[in-house]
C-alpha positions, 0 to 999 in steps of 0.5 A: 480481473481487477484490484479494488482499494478501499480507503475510509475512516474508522467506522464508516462501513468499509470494511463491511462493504470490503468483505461483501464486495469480496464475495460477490465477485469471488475475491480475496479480501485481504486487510490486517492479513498484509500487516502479519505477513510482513511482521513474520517475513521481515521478523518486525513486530506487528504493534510496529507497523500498524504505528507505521501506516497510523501515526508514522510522524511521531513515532517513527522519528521517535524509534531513529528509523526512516519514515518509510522503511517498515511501509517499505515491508507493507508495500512489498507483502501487498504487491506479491499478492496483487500479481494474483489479481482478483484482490479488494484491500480495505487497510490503510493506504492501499491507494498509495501503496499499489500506485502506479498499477492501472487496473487499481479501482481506488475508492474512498468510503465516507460517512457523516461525523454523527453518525461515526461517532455513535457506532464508536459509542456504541461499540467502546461504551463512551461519550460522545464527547469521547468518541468524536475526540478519538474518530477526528485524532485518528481521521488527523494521524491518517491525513499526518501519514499521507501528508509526511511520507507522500505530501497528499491529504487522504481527504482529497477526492482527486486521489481516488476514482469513486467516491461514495458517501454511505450515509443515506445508501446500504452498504449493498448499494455501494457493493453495486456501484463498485460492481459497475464501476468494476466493468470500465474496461479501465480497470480491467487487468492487461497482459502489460498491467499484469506484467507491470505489477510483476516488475513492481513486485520484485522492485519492491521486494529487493528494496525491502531487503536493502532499506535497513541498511541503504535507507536511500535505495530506489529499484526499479526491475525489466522482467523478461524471458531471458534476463531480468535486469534490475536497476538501482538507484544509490548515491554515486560513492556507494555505487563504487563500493565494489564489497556492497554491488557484489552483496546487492547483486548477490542478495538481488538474485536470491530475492528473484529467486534467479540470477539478474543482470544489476545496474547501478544509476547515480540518478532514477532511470525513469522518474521516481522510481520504487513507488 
């Protein structure tokens, strides 16, 4: 059991390679589907968070929002499925938004500029003057995002553990390397990944709950078989906010769905913590 994230540019074969790795391993493929999940759960609309995870520097700043509350949403929608494992995630920014899991094989597709700018010919019946304007603005947005909300350039080959250029191989070949690669027991999941993206999972759902109105909010989750304790992160005068711990801790254990034990911190329990 595996997640597999596949990062790439517009009309470099990832999404082909996403659904066909899919089905051969029997998975679930999922893409635009987290985008409708999160717009029904936190009542936002779609056209929202697809400018959220596409061209959040101008946009977001434009609507007065924190820059990452809606992928806040998008991160939470995705986590929940990845506690199901056996999952491959070709939209956008699967790589940061599932951070921090082991078992995640992130893998970057590329493919020659000329021959992206065809396929986008083709397909929108432009120019090619046109077309490569449009790939290099969007391939640009996409770096613009990585680079505002976590300061990496989704170009940069360290971020990812394969990468395969699918310009003289079949988009069948790069299915097989992924299968390969898939069988390092690396990315194999463990009863402590498995535990670890269920902590993840609840942290990022809490925070989701609260960011709107404490854009500053960091969760971090213990799941145990008695008591679930969940730490959060707030500045020290909201910790003291007695009315606001009584809701958090109210709102925390609906989230749960039982109740948990809250901790307020005036500084990360372990680092950086809610991703």
């Amino acid at each position: 059991m595996s997640i597999i994230t596949i990062s790439r540019g517009s009309y470099s074969r990832g999404k082909e390679i996403a659904e066909k790795l899919a089905q051969a391993l029997g998975y679930k493929c999922l893409s635009r589907d987290i985008l409708l999940e999160a717009s029904d759960r936190y009542n936002i609309a779609e056209i929202k968070l697809v400018r959220a995870i596409h061209d959040a520097p101008s946009i977001l700043k434009r609507l007065n929002y924190s820059n990452k509350t809606y992928v806040a949403y998008i991160r939470a929608a995705l986590l929940r499925h990845a506690q199901k494992d056996n999952l491959v995630y070709h939209g956008l920014a699967g790589h940061f938004l599932l951070k921090g899991i082991p078992h995640v094989l992130k893998v970057r597709i590329i493919a020659d500029l000329d021959e992206r700018v065809k396929e986008e010919m083709k397909r929108e019946n432009i120019s090619a003057e046109e077309a490569r304007r449009i790939l290099l603005k969007d391939d640009e947005e996409r770096r613009k995002w990585s680079k505002t909300l976590y300061g990496i350039d989704t170009r940069d080959p360290i971020l990812y553990d394969l990468v395969i250029n699918i310009t003289d191989i079949t988009t069948d070949d790069a299915v097989d390397v992924i299968r390969c690669t898939l069988k390092n027991p690396r990315f194999q999941t463990t009863p402590q990944g498995k535990n670890l993206v269920t902590e993840m999972s609840l942290a990022a759902a809490i925070e989701a709950a609260f960011i709107q109105d404490i854009p500053s909010i960091k969760v971090e989750t213990k799941v145990a078989d008695k008591e679930t304790e969940v730490f959060i992160y707030l500045k020290k005068s909201l910790c003291e906010d007695e009315e606001l711990m009584k809701r958090v801790k109210r709102l925390a254990s609906n989230v749960a769905g039982f109740k948990v034990k809250i901790s307020c911190l005036t500084r990360p329990l372990r680092g950086k913590i809610g991703g």
